[in-house]
Each structure stands twice: as C-alpha cells, then as structure tokens.
N, C-alpha and C positions, 0 to 999 in steps of 0.2 A: 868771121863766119860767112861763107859762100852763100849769095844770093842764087845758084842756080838751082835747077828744079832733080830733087834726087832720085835713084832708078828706083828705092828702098828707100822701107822704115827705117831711117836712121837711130832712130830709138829704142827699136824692137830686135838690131841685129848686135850681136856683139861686137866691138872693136877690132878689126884686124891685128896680126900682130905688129908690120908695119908702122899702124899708127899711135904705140904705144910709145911715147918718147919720156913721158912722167917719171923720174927718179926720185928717190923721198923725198930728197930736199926742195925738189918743185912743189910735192906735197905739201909742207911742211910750210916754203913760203909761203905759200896759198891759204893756210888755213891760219895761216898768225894772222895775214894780212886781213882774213874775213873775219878772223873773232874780235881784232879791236872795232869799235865804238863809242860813238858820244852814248846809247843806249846800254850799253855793258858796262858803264862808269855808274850810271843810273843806277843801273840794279845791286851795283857792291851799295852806293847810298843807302838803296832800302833794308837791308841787314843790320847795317852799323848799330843804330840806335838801340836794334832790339836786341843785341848779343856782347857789344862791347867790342873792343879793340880785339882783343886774344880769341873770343868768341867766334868771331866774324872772320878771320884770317887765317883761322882751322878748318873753318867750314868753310872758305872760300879754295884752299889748297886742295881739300875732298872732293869736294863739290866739281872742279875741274878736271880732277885726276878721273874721277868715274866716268862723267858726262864725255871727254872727252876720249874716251876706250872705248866708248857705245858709238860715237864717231868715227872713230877708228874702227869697228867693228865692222859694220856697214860698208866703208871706204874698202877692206877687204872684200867681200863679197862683192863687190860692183866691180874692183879687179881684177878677182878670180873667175869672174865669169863674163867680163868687159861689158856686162849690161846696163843701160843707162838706172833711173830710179824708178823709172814708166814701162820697162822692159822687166824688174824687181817684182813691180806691183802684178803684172800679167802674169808672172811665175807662180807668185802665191797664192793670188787672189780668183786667177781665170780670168781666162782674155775677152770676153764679154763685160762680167763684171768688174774687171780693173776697169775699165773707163770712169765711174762712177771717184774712186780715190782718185785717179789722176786728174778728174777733172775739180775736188776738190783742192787737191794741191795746186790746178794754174792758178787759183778761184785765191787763194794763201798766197800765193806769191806774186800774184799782180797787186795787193793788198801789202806785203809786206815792203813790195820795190816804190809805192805809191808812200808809204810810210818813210822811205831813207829817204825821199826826195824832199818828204815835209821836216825831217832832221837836218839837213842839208841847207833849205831855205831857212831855218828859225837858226842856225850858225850864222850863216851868209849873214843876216838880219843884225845881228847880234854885231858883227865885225865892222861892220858899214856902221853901226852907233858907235862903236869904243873908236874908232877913226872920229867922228864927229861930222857924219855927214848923214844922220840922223833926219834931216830935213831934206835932204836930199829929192826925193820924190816918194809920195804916197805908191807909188806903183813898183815899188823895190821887190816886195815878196812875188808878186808874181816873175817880175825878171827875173828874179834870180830861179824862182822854177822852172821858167823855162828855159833856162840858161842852162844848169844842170841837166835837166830832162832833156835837150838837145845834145848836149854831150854825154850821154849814155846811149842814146840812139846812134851815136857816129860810134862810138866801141863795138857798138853792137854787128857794125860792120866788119870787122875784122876778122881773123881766126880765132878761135877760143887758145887755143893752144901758145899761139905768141903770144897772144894778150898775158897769158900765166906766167910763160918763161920770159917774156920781154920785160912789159910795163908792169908788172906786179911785183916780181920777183927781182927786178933791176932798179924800179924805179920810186912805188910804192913803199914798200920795204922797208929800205933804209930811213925812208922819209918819218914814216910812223914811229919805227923802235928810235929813234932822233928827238922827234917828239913824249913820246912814253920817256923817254930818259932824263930828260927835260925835266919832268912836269913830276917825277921822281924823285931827282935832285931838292926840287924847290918844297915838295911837302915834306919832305924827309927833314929839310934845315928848321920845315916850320914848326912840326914835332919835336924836333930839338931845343926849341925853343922854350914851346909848350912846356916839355919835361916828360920823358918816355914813362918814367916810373908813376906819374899821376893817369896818362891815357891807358896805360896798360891795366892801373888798377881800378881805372872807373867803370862800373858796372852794367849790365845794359836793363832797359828796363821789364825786358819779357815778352814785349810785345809778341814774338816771333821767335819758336819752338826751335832748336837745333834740326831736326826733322826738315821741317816747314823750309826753314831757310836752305839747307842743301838741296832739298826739291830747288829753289828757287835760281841755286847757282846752277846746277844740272840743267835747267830749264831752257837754257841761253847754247850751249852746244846740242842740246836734244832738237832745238825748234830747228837747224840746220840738216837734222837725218834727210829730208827729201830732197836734198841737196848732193850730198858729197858722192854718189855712186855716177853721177853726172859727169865728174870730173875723175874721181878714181880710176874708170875704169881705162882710162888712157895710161895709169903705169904702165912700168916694164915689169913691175912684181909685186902679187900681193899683198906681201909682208913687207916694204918699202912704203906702199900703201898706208897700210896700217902705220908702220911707226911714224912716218913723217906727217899725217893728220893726227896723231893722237897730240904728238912732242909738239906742234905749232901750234894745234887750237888748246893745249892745257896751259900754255906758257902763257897765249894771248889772252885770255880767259881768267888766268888766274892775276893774271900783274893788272889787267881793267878793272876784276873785281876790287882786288885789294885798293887800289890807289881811291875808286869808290869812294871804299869802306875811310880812308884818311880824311878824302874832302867833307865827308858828312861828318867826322868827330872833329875835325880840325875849324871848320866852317859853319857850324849847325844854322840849317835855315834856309840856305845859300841855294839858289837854283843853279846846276851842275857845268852848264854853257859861263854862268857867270864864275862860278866860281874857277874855271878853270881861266879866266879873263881877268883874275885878279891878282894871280902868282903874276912873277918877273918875267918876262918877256911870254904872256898869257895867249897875247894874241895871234903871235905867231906857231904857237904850238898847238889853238885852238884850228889856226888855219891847216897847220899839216894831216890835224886829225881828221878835219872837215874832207879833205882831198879823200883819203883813206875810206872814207865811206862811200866814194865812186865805185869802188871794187865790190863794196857789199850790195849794191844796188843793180851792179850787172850780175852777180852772182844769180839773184832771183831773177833777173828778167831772162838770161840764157836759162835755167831750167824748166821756168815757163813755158820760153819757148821747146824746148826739148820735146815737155808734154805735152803742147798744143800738134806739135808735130806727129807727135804718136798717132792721134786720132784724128788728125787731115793731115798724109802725109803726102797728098799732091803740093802741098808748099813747103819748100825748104826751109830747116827750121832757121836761117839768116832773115828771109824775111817774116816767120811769126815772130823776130825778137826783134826788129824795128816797131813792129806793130805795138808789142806789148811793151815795148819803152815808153812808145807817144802815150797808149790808155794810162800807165801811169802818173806819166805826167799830167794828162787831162785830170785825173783823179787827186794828185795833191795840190791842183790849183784849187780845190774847192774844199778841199779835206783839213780841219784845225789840227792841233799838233797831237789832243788825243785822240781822236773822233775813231782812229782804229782799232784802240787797246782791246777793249770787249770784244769786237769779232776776231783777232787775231787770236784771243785765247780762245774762244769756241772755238776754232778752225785747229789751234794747239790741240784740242782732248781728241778733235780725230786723229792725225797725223801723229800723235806718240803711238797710242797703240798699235795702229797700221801698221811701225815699223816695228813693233814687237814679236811679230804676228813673222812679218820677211824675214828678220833674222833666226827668230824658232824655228821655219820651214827652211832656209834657204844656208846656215850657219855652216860650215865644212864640208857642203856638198859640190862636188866638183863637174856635177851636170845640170847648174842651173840654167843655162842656156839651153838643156835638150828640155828641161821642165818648161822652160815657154814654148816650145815650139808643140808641143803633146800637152799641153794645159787643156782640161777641161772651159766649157762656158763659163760655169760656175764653182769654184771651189767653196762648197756648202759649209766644210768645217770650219774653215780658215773665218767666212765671213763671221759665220758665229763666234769664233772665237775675237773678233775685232770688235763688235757690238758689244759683246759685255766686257770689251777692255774700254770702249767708248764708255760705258755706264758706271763702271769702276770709276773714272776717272771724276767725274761728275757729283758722286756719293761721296769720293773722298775729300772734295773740294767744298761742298755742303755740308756732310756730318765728319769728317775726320780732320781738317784745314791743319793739325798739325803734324800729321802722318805729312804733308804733302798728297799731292796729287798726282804730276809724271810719272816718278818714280814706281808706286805701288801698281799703276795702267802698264806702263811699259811693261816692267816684273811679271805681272800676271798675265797677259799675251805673250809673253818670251816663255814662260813654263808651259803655259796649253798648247801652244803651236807646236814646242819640241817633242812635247808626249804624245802628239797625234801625229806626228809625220807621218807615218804609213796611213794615216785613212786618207781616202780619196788619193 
C-alpha cells in the first residue's frame, strides 16, 4: 500500500479498469483464507450442545450457504461499480451523512483488528506453555503483541493487491487448508472411535432454537459485509466476484463451523486453543491456524484505513493503515480476551442493517457510481429505513432471541430499501 500522498479520494472513485487484476479464484482465495479462524471454531462450539450432532451440521451447511451469498452479494456490487464500501455507503446513505456509518465502521474495525491481535497473543501464550517455557518470562503476552502488531504494520506496507495474489493466495493458503485437514483427519478417527451411530443419536439439549442458531452461523460472514466491496471491486468481473467470495467464504465457514461443532461433542468442556493442542501433532496445526489469522487482522486494518481515507483524504490511505495497525495494537495490550464481545455486537446491530439498506438501493443497478457522484446530503429515506432496521435488530435480540436477530434486521432493510428506490 503506497505511502505517497494521493491527487483523489481513493475511496470515493471507482477502480480503473487497468487495475482490476482479481480473478475469482483470487476471490475465493481471499475469502477461505479470511473465514478460517481460532474464533469461527468457537462459534461451531456454541451450537453443538444445543442441537446435537445432525442438528448442528445442517444448520452449519445453511447457515454458510446463505450468509455467504449475502457476501457474495455485496462483492458484486462493489465490482460492478468498482467502489470501495465507503464509496457504497455515500451512494445510499448521501455524502454528508455517510460519514457518520463510515465512521462507525473505522470505530468496528479498529475494535475488531484489536480483537485478532488479543486472539493471536492468547495462541502465541498457549504454544510457548505446551513447549514448556511457561516460565519463560512474565512479559510473554505483551511481546507477543507487540510482535504480531509489529508485523501487521510492516504488511500494511505493501500493495494490497500482492499481498492477495502473493502471500495469501501462495502462501497462506495452502498453509491453513494443511492445517484444516489435519485437525480433520484426527477428529474424524476420534469420532470413530467414539462410534458415529451414538454422536449422531444423541440429542441436543434445546438450549438454542434452529432459528437462533443459523442467525448465529449467518452471523460470522454478515459481520464481514463492510469489508468485501474493498477488495471486490479490484475484479475483472462481477460475477467472478460473486462466485469466488461466495464458494471460499461458504467452504471456509462451513468446515470451521463443523469441525467446531466435533471438538465441543467430542471434548465437552475443553477450551477450543486447548482442545485443538490436544489432537496429534495439536501444536503445530494450532501454529498454522495462528499465522492464518495475520490475514484476518490486515483485512480490518486496510479497510479501516480505506474509510479513514475517505474522510481525510489528504493522507494516503498506506499511511492511515500503518497508523491503525499501531492504535490496535496499543489497544490489545491493555484489552482481555473478552473485554470486546458486547461492543462488537452493538457495533454488529448497526453495520447488518446498513448493508441491507446498500444492497436494496444499490442491487442491479449499473450506475452506482453516477448515484455517488449526484447523491443528495442526506438520503432521508434510506436513513430511516436503517434506524428501524437498527431497532428491529435489537427487539428481536430482547423479545424474539429465537427468531435471531441478523437475519430478520438484514431482511427487513433489504425489503424497504428495494421498494423505495425511486424516492429520493
């Protein structure tokens, strides 16, 4: 990413054609590599118990297939019109008022990149004890944040573009599905063990609605929407776009969920860093997955950057995303492993609707890029219709918790914004 100083809003114009070099399959790499996670193995856990084996692995296969078409969906539109997610939001929202969402999504994603770093260091932590250097120094967690956070800042140097097609897609990659196949292998034997026909017939115990729980796989490719139109819109063709984000992030999404859902019925109990440090060769598949999370930690800090740039764009956005490397790393030296969850979901009930809201207005229209340039200050309806997808989201989460909560915020923004296109 060029530190020089740009003539343009890099954010607000669309891509050239030139610099569209994105084929699906860069897509595609791109988006396996950003949906695995130590955090996506988590969330197949919290299913397992409450649905059961068969349960959990229906809804985990749904649950990717949708969430990841609504990603896909998006990734379209940010290639058909080559505009960033911050350039989306001015489309729909009015370019006065879009400041306001973009600046809640840097606000999200300085928060979320501050989060992989505290995932990142409680692995690191976790490697350095099963070696048995445990004693090693009291001052282990911070090194290692800022070890990591130092090496997200030097990425952040680079081009975005190589970084995808070189290190991601060459290097990353193989590393992870190596890993994933791994860690596959060994719970699949362990299940064998167990006896399929007992985990298959034991029950869950209710805790968690079929409903509830697909909201909760959905959850995990939706929290990525202000994301992918960042990267999209560098394809050579929308529909390239579309298939190769849908086919990487449902693939990645679904085999983290699942394998999840295994460690939790296979291990009940078991904290998920550990339990993956307890299969056959634990540690080194724990380490590959650890690496794998570098990509999802520049993910959020270049889009950060993208919309810090939108709204100072006398700084190129290379150095707002050196900047917003170091704030997060200052931020997970002082941040415990949950201390984010509650604000990242609050910051989740805005950011689903908002893009319910772009895709209703912005979905097969082939002059989104003339709509920002002729955007009103304020698109009055659009807002409203965001607001009570915000409030939706919130009612459902408090009086309906088995309906879910995404799902019916999204839905509801995705239906008002389509039937109001022509106002305003």
């Amino acid at each position: 990413m060029a530190l020089t100083t740009p003539t343009t809003n890099q954010a607000l114009r669309p891509v050239a054609a030139a610099e569209r070099v994105f084929g699906w399959h860069n897509h595609a790499a791109l988006w396996f590599s950003l949906g695995v996670g130590l955090l996506v193995l988590q969330m197949g856990a919290l299913i397992a118990p409450a649905l059961g084996l068969a349960g959990a692995l229906w809804v985990t296969g749904a649950g990717s297939l949708l969430g990841a078409a609504l990603l896909g969906w998006v990734a379209y539109i940010g290639c058909a019109s080559g505009l960033a997610s911050a350039g989306l939001m001015h489309a729909a929202m009015g370019g006065r008022f879009a400041r306001l969402p973009v600046l809640l999504n840097i606000v999200q994603l300085l928060g979320w990149g501050a989060f992989e770093l505290v995932v990142m260091r409680e692995a690191t932590v976790a490697i350095v004890q099963r070696l048995g250097w445990a004693g090693a120094s009291a001052a282990l967690p911070a090194v290692a944040t800022l070890a990591w956070g130092g090496l997200l800042a030097a990425l952040m140097l680079l081009p975005m573009v190589q970084t995808v097609r070189r290190l991601i897609a060459r290097v990353a990659l193989p590393l992870v599905a190596l890993a994933l196949l791994w860690l596959t292998w060994q719970l699949l034997g362990t299940a064998g063990a167990q006896g399929w026909g007992v985990l298959w017939a034991r029950p869950g115990d209710g805790s968690m609605g079929p409903l509830a729980a697909l909201d909760l796989v959905v959850a995990m490719p939706v929290s990525w929407l202000p994301l992918v139109a960042d990267y999209a819109r560098h394809g050579r063709g929308a529909r390239g776009a579309f298939w190769g984000t849908w086919a990487g992030f449902a693939l990645a999404n679904a085999w983290c969920y699942g394998l999840g859902v295994l460690v939790a019925l296979l291990m009940p109990g078991t904290e998920m860093m550990a339990a993956v440090l307890l299969v056959q060769g634990g540690l080194l598949t724990l380490a590959l997955i650890l690496l794998d999370e570098v990509d999802n930690a520049y993910g959020d800090v270049y889009s950060a950057a993208l919309g810090a740039h939108s709204l100072r764009p006398r700084q190129p956005p290379g150095r707002w995303a050196v900047g917003i490397a170091l704030a997060c790393t200052a931020m997970a030296l002082v941040l415990p492993m949950h201390g984010l969850e509650a604000f990242l979901i609050l910051l989740s009930s805005v950011c689903t609707p908002l893009f319910g809201v772009i895709v209703g207005r912005l979905a097969g229209r082939r002059d989104a890029a003339a709509l920002l340039a002729r955007a009103p200050p304020v698109q009055w309806t659009c807002v409203g219709i965001w607001l009570l997808g915000i409030a939706t989201y919130h009612a459902a989460a408090q009086w309906a918790p088995q309906w879910g909560a995404a799902l019916p915020a999204f839905g509801l923004t995705l239906l008002l914004a389509g039937l109001t296109r022509r106002v305003g």
